[in-house]
mmJSON file of the N, C-alpha and C atoms, coordinates in Angstrom:
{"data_MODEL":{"atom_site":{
"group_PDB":["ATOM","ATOM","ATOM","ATOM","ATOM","ATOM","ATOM","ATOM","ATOM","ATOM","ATOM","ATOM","ATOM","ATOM","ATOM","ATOM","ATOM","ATOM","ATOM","ATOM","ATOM","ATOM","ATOM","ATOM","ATOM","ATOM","ATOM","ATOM","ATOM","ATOM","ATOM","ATOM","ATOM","ATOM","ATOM","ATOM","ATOM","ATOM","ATOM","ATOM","ATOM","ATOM","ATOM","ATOM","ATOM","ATOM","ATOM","ATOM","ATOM","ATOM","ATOM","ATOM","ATOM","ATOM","ATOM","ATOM","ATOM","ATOM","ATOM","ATOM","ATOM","ATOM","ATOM","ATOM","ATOM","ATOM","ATOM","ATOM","ATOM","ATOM","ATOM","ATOM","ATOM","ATOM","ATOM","ATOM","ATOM","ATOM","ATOM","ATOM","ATOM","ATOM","ATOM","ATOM","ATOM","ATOM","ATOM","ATOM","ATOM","ATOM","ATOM","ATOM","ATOM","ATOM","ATOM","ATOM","ATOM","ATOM","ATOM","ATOM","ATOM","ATOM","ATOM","ATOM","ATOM","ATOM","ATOM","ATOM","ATOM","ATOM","ATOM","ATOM","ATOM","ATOM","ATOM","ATOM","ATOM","ATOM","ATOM","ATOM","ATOM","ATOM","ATOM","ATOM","ATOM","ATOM","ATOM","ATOM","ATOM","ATOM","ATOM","ATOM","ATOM","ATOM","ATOM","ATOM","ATOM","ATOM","ATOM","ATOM","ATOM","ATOM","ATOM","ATOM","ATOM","ATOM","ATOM","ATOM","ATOM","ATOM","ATOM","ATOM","ATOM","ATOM","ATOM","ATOM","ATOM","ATOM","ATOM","ATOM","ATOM","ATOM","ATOM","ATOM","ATOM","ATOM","ATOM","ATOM","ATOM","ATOM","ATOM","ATOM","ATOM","ATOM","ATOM","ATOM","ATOM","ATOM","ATOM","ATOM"],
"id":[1,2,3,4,5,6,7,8,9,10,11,12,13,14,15,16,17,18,19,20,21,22,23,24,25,26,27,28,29,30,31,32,33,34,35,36,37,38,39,40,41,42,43,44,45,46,47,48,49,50,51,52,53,54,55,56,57,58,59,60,61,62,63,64,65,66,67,68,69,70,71,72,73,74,75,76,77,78,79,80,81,82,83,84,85,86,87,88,89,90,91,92,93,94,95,96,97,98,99,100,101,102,103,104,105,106,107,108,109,110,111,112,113,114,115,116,117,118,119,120,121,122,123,124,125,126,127,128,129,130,131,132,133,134,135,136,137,138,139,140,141,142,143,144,145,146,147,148,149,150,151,152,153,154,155,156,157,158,159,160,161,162,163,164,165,166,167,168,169,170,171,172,173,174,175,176,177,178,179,180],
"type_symbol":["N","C","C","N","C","C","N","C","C","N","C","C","N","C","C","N","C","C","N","C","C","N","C","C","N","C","C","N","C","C","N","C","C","N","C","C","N","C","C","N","C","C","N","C","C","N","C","C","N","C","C","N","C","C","N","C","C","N","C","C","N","C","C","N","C","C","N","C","C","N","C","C","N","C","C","N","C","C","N","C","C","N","C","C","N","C","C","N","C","C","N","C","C","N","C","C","N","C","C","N","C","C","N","C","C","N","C","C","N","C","C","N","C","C","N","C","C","N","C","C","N","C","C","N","C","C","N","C","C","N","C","C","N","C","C","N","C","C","N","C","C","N","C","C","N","C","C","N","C","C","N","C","C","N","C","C","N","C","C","N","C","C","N","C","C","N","C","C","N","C","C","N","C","C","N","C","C","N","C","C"],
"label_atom_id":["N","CA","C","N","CA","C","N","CA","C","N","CA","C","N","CA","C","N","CA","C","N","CA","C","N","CA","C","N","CA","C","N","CA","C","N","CA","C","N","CA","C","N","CA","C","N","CA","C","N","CA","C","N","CA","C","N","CA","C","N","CA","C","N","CA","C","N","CA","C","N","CA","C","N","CA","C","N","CA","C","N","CA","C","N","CA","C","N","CA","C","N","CA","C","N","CA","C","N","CA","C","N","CA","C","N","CA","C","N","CA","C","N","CA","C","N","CA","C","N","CA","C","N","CA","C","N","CA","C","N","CA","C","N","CA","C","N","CA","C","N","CA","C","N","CA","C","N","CA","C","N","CA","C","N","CA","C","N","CA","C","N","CA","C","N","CA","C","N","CA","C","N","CA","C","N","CA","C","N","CA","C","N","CA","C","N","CA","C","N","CA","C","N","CA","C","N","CA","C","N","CA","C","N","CA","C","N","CA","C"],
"label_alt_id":[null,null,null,null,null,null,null,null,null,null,null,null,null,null,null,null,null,null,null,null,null,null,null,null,null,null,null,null,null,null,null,null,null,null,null,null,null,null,null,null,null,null,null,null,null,null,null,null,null,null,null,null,null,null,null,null,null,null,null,null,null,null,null,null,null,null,null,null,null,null,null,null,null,null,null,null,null,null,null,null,null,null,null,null,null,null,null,null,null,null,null,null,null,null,null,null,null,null,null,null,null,null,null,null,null,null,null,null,null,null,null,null,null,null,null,null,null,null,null,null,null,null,null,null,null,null,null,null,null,null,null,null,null,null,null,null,null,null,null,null,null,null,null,null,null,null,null,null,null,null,null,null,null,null,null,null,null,null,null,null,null,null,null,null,null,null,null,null,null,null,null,null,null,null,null,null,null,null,null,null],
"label_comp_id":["UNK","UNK","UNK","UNK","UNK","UNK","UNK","UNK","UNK","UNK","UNK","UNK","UNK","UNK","UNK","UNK","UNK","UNK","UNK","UNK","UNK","UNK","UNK","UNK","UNK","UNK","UNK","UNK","UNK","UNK","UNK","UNK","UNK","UNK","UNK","UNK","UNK","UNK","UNK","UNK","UNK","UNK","UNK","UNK","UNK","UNK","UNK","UNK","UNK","UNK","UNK","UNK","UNK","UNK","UNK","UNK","UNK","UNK","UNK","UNK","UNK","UNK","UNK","UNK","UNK","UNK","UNK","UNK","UNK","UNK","UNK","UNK","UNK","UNK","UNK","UNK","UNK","UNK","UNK","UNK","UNK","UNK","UNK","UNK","UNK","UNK","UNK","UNK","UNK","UNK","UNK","UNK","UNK","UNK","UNK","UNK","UNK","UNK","UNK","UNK","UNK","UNK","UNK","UNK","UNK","UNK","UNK","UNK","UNK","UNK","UNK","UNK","UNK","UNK","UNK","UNK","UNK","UNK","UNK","UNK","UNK","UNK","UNK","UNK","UNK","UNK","UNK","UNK","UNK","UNK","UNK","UNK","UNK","UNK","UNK","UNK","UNK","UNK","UNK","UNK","UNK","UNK","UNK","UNK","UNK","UNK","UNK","UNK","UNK","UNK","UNK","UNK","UNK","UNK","UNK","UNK","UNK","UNK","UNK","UNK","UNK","UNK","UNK","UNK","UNK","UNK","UNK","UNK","UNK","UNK","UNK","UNK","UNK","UNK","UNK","UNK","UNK","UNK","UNK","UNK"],
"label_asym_id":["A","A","A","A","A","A","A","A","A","A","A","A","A","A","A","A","A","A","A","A","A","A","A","A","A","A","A","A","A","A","A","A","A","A","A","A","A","A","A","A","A","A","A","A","A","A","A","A","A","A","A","A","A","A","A","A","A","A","A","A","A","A","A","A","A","A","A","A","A","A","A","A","A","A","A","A","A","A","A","A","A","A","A","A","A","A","A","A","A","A","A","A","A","A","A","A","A","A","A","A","A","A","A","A","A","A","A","A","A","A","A","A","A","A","A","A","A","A","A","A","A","A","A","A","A","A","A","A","A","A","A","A","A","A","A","A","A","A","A","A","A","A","A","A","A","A","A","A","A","A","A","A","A","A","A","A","A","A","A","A","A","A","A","A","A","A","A","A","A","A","A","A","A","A","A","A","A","A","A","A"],
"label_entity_id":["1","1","1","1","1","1","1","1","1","1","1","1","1","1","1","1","1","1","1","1","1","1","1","1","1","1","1","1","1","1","1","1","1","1","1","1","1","1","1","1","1","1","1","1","1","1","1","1","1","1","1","1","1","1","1","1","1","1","1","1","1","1","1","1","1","1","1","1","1","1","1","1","1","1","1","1","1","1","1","1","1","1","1","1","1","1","1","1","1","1","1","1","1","1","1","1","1","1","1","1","1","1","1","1","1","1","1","1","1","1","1","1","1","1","1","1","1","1","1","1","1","1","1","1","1","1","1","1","1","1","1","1","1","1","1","1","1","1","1","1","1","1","1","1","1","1","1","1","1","1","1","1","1","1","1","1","1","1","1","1","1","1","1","1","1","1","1","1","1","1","1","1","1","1","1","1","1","1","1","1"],
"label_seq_id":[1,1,1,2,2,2,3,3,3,4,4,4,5,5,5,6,6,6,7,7,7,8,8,8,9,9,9,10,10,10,11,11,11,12,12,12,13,13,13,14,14,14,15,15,15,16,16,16,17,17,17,18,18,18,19,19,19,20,20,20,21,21,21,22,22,22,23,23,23,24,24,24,25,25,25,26,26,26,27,27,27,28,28,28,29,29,29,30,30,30,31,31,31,32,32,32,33,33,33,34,34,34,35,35,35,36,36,36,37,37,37,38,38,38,39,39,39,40,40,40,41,41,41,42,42,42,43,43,43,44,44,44,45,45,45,46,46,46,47,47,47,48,48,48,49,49,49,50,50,50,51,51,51,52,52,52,53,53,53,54,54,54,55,55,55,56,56,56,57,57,57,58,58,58,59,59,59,60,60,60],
"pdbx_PDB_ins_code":[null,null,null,null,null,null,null,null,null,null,null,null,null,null,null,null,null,null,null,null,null,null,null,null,null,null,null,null,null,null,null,null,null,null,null,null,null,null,null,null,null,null,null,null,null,null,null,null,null,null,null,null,null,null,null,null,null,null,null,null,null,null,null,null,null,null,null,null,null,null,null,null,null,null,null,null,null,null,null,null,null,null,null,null,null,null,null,null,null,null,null,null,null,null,null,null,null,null,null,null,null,null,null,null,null,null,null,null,null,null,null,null,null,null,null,null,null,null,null,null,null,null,null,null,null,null,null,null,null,null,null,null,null,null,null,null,null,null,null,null,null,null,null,null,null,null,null,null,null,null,null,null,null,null,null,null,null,null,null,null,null,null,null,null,null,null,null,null,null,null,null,null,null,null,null,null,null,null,null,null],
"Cartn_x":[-16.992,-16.056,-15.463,-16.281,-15.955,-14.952,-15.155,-14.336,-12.74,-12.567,-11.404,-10.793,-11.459,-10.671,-10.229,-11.233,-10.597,-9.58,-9.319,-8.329,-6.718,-6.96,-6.259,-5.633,-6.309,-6.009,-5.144,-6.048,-5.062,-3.973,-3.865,-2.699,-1.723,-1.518,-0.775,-0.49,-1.49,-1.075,0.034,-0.271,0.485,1.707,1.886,3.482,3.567,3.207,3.636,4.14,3.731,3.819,5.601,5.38,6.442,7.496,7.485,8.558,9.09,8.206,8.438,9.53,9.009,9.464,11.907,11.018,12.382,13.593,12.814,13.883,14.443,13.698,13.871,15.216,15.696,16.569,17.535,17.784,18.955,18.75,17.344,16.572,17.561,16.961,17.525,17.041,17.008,16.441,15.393,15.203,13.544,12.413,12.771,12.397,12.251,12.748,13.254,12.09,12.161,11.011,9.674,9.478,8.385,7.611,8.367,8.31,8.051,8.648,8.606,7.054,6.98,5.253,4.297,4.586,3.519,3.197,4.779,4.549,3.427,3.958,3.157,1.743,1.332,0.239,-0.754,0.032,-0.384,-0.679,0.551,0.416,-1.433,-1.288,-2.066,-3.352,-3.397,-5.053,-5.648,-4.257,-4.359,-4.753,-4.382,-4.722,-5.991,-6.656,-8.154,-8.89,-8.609,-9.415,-9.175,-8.557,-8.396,-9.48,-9.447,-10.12,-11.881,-11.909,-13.373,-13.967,-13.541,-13.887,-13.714,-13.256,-12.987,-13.448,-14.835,-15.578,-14.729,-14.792,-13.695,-12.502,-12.013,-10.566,-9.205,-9.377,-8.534,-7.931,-6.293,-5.682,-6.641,-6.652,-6.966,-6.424],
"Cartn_y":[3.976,4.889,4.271,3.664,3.044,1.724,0.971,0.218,0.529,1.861,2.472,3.075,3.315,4.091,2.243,1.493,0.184,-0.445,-0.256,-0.91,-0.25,1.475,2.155,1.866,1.778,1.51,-0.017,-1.079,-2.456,-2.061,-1.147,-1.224,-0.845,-0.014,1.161,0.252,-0.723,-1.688,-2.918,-3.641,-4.51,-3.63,-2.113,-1.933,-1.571,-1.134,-0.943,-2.137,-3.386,-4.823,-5.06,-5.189,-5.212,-3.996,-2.905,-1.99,-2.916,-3.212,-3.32,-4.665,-6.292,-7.059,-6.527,-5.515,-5.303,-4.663,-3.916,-2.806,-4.018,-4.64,-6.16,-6.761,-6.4,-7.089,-6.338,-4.884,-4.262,-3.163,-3.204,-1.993,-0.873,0.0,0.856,2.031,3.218,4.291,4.457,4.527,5.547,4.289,2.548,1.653,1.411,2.247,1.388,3.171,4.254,5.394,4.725,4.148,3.668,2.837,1.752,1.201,1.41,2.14,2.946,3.661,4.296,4.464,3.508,2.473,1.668,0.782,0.753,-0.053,0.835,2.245,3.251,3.257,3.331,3.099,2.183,0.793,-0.636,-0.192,0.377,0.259,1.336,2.63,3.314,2.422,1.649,1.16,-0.264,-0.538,-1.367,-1.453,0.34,1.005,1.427,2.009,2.441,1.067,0.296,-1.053,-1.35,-1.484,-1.958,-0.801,0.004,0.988,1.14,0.57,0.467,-0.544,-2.139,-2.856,-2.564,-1.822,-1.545,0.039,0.746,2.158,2.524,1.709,2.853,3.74,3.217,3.52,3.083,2.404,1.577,0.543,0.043,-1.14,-2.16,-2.984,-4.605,-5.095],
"Cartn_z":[-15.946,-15.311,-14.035,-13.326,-11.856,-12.503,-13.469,-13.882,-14.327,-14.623,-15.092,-13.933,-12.52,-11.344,-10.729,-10.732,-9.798,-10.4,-11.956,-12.73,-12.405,-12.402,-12.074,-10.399,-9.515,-8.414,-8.092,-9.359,-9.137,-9.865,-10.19,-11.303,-10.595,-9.72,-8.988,-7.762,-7.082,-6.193,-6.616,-7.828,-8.406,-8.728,-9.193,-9.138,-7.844,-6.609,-5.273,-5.136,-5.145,-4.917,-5.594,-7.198,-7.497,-6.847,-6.942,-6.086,-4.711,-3.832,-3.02,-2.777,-3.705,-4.305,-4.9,-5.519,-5.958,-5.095,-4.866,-3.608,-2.702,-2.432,-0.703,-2.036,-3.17,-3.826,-4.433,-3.66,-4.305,-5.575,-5.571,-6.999,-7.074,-8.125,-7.962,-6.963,-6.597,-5.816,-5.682,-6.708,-7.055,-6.419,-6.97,-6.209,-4.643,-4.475,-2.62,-1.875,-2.672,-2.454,-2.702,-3.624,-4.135,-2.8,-2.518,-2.107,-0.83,-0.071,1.492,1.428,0.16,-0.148,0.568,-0.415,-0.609,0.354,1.385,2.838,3.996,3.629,4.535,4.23,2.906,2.26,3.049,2.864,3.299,5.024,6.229,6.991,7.213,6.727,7.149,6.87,5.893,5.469,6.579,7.104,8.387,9.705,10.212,10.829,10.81,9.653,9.456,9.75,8.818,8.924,10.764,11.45,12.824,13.532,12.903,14.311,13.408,12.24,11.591,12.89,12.745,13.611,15.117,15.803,17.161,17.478,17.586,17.594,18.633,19.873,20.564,20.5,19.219,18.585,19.43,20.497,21.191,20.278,21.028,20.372,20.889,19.639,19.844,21.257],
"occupancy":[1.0,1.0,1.0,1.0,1.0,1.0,1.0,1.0,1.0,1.0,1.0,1.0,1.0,1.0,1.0,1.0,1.0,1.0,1.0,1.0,1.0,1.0,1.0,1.0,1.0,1.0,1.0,1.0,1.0,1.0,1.0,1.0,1.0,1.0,1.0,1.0,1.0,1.0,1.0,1.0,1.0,1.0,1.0,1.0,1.0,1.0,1.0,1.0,1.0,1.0,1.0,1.0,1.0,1.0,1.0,1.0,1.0,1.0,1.0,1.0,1.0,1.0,1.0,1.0,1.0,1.0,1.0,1.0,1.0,1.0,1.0,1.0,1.0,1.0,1.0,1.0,1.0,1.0,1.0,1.0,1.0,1.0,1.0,1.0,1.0,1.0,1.0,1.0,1.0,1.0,1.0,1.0,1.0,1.0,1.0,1.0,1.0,1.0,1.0,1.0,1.0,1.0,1.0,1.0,1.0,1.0,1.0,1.0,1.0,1.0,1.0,1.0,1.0,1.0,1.0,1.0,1.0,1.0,1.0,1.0,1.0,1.0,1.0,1.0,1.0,1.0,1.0,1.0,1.0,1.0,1.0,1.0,1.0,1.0,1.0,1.0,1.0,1.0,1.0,1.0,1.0,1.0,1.0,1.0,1.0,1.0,1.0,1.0,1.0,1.0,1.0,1.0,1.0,1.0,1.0,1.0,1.0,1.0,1.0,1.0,1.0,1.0,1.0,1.0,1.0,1.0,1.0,1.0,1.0,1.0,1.0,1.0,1.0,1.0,1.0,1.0,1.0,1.0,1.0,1.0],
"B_iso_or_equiv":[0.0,0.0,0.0,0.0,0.0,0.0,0.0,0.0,0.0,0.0,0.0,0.0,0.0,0.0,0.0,0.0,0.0,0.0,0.0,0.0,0.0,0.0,0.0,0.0,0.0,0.0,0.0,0.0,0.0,0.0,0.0,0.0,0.0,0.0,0.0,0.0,0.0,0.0,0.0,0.0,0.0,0.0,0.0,0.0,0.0,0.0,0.0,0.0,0.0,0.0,0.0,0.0,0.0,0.0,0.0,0.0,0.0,0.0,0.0,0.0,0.0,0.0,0.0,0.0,0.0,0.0,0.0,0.0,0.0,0.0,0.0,0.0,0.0,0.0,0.0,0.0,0.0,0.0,0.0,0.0,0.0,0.0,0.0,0.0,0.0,0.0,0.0,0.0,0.0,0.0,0.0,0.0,0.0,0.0,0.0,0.0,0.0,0.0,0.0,0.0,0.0,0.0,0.0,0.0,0.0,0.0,0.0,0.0,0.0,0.0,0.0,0.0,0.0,0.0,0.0,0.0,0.0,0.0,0.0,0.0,0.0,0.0,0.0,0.0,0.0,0.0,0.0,0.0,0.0,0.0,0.0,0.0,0.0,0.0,0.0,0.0,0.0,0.0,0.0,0.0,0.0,0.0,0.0,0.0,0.0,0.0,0.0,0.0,0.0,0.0,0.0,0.0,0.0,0.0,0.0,0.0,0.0,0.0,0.0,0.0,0.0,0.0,0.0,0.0,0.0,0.0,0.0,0.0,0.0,0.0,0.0,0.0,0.0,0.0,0.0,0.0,0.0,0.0,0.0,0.0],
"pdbx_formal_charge":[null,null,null,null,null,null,null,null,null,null,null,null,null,null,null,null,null,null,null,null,null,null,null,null,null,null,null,null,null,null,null,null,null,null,null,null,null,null,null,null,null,null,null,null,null,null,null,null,null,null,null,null,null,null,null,null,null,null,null,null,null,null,null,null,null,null,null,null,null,null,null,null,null,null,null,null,null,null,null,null,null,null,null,null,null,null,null,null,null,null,null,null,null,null,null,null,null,null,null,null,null,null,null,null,null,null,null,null,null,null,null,null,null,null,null,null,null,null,null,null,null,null,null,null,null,null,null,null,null,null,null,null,null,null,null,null,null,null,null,null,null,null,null,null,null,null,null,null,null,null,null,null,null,null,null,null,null,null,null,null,null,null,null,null,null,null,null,null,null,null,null,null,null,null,null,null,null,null,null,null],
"auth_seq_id":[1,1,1,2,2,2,3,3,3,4,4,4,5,5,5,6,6,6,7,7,7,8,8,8,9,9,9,10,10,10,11,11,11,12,12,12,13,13,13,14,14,14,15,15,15,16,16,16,17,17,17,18,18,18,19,19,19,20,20,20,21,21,21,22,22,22,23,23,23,24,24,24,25,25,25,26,26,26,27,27,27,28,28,28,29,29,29,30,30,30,31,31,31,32,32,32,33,33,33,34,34,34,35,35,35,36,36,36,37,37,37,38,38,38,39,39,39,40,40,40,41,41,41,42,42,42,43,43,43,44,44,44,45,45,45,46,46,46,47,47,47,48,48,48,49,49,49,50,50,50,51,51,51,52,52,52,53,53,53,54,54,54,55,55,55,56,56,56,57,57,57,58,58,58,59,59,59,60,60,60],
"auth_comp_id":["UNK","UNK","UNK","UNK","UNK","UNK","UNK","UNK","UNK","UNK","UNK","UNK","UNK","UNK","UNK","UNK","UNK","UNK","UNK","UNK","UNK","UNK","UNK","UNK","UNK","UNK","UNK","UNK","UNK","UNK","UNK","UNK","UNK","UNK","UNK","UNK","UNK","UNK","UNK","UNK","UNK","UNK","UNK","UNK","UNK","UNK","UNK","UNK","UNK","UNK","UNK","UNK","UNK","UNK","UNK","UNK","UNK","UNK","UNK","UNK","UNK","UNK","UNK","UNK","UNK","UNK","UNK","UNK","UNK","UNK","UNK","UNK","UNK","UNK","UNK","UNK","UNK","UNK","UNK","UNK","UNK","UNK","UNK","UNK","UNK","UNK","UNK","UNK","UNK","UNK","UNK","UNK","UNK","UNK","UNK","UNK","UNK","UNK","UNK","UNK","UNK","UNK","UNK","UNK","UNK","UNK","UNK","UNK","UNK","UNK","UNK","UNK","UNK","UNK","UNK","UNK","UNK","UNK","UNK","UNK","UNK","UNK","UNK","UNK","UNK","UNK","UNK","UNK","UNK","UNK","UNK","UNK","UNK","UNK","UNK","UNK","UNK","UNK","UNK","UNK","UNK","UNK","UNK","UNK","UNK","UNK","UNK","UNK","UNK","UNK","UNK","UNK","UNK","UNK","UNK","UNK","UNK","UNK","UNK","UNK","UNK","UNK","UNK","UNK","UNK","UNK","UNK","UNK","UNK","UNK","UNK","UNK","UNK","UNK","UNK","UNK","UNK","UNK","UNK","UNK"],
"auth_asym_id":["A","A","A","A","A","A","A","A","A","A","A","A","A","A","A","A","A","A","A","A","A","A","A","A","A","A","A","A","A","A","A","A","A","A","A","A","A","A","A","A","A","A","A","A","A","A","A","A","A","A","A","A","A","A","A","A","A","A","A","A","A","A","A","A","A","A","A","A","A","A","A","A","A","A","A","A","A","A","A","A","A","A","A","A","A","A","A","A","A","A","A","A","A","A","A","A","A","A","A","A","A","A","A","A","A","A","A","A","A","A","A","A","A","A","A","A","A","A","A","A","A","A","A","A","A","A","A","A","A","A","A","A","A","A","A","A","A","A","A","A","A","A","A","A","A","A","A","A","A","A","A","A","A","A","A","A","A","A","A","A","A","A","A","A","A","A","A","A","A","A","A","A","A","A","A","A","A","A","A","A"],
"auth_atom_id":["N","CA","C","N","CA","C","N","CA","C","N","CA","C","N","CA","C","N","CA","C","N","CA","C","N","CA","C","N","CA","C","N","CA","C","N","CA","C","N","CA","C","N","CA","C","N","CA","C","N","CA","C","N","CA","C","N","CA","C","N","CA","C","N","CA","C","N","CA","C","N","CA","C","N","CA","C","N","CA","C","N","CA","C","N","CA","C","N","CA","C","N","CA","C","N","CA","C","N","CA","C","N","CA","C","N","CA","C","N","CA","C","N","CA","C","N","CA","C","N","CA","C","N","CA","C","N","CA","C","N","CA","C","N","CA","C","N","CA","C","N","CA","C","N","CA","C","N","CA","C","N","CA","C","N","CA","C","N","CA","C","N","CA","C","N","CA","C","N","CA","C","N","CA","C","N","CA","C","N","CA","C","N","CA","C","N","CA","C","N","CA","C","N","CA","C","N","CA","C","N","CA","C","N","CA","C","N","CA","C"],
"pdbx_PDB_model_num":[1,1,1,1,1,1,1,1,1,1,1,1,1,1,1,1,1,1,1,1,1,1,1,1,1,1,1,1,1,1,1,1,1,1,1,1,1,1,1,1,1,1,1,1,1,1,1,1,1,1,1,1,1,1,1,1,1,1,1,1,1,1,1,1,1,1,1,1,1,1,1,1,1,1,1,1,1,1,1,1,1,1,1,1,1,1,1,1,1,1,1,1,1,1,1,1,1,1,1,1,1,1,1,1,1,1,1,1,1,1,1,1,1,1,1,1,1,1,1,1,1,1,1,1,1,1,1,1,1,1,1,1,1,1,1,1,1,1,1,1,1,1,1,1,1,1,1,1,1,1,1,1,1,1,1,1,1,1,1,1,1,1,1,1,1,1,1,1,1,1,1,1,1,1,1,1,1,1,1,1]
}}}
């Protein structure tokens, strides 16, 4: 079961990836939404990860 949610999750990253790929080239709409996702996505998990390593929750 855990093998079918992480497959699901690479799966959904590799098309964020491609969206994002495409939109940076003129996609169509629904691409360039996708995509604004998957940057926010990316940014928020950047954010968590930065303040995992730093307990005070202060910037680096």
């Amino acid at each position: 079961m855990m093998v079918l949610v992480l497959s699901g999750v690479l799966v959904l990253t590799l098309a964020g990836c491609a969206c994002v790929w495409w939109a940076a080239r003129g996609g169509p709409r629904w691409t360039r939404a996708v995509s604004t996702a998957t940057l926010a996505a990316g940014e928020l998990a950047r954010r968590a990860s930065r303040y995992d390593r730093n307990p005070s929750g202060g910037e680096d």
